[in-house]
N, C-alpha and C positions, 0 to 999 in steps of 0.2 A: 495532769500536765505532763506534759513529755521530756524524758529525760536529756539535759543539753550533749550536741552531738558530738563536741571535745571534754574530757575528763578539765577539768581546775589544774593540773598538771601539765596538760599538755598545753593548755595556752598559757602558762606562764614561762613557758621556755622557751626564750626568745632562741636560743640555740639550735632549737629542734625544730623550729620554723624560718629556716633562714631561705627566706623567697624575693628579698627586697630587690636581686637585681637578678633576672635569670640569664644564664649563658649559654650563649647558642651554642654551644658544639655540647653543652653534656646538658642544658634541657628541650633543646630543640625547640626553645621560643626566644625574641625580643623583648617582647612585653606581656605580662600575666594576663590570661582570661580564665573566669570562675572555670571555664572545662579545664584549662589547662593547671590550676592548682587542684581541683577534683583527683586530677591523674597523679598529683604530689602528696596529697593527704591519705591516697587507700598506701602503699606502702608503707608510710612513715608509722601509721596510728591505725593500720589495720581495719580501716572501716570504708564504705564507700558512703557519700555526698552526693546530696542531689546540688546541681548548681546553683540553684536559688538558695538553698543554706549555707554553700562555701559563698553568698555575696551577703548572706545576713551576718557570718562570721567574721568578717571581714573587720568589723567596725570593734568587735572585740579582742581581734588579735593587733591591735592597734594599726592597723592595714586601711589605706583608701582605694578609693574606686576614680583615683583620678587617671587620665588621662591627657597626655599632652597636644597640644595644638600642634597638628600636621605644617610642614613648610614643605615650598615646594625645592628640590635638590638644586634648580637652576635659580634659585633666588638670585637678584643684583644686588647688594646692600647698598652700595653706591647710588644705583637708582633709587630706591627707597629714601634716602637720605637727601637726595637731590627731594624728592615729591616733597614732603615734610619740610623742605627748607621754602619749597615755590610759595606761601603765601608770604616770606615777608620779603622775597623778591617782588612779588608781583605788588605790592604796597607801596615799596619804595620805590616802584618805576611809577607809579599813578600823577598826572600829575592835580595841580595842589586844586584843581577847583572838585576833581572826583574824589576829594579826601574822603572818608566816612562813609560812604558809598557800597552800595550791594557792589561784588563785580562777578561775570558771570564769564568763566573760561572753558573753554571747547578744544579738543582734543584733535589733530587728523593725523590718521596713521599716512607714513610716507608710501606707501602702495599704494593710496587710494589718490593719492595726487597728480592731478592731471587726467582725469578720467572721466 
């Protein structure tokens, strides 16, 4: 069996592995990728990592492999909030004989109007 590739010391020092939020001007990432803590681990502990072990290590340095859901920067929240409110708009304008009823809403963009 192969010897583990951090000493028992070195993962228990949460000090010596402080990666939890990296900063761009002194590590030159956003967000961690196994290459990018690969390039944190040979100075720190003198060893190089293959990147499939800095993602098996992971789970031991009490470290996940999550990743956040992308948004887009021009988000509307407004609009959002508006769509999420439309069905109990569009319920309460129904009237009472299509109560309970499938309803089936269509979309047109105002460019395509009149054409």
């Amino acid at each position: 069996m192969a010897a583990p590739a951090l000493a028992q010391a070195q993962m228990s020092a949460p000090n010596a592995l402080d990666v939890a939020s990296p900063d761009l001007v002194q590590d030159g990432v956003v967000r961690w990728s196994c290459s990018d803590l690969r390039g944190v681990f040979a100075p720190r502990f003198a060893l190089t990592l293959h990147e499939r072990t800095v993602g098996k290590l992971l789970p031991q340095l009490r470290l996940t492999r999550l990743q956040p859901r992308p948004y887009h920067p021009k988000k509307d929240a407004e609009a959002q909030e508006a769509l999420k409110n439309l069905n109990a708009r569009v319920v309460a304008a129904l009237p009472a004989h299509a109560a309970g009823k499938p309803v089936e809403i269509w979309f047109q963009d105002e460019a395509s109007v009149g054409q």
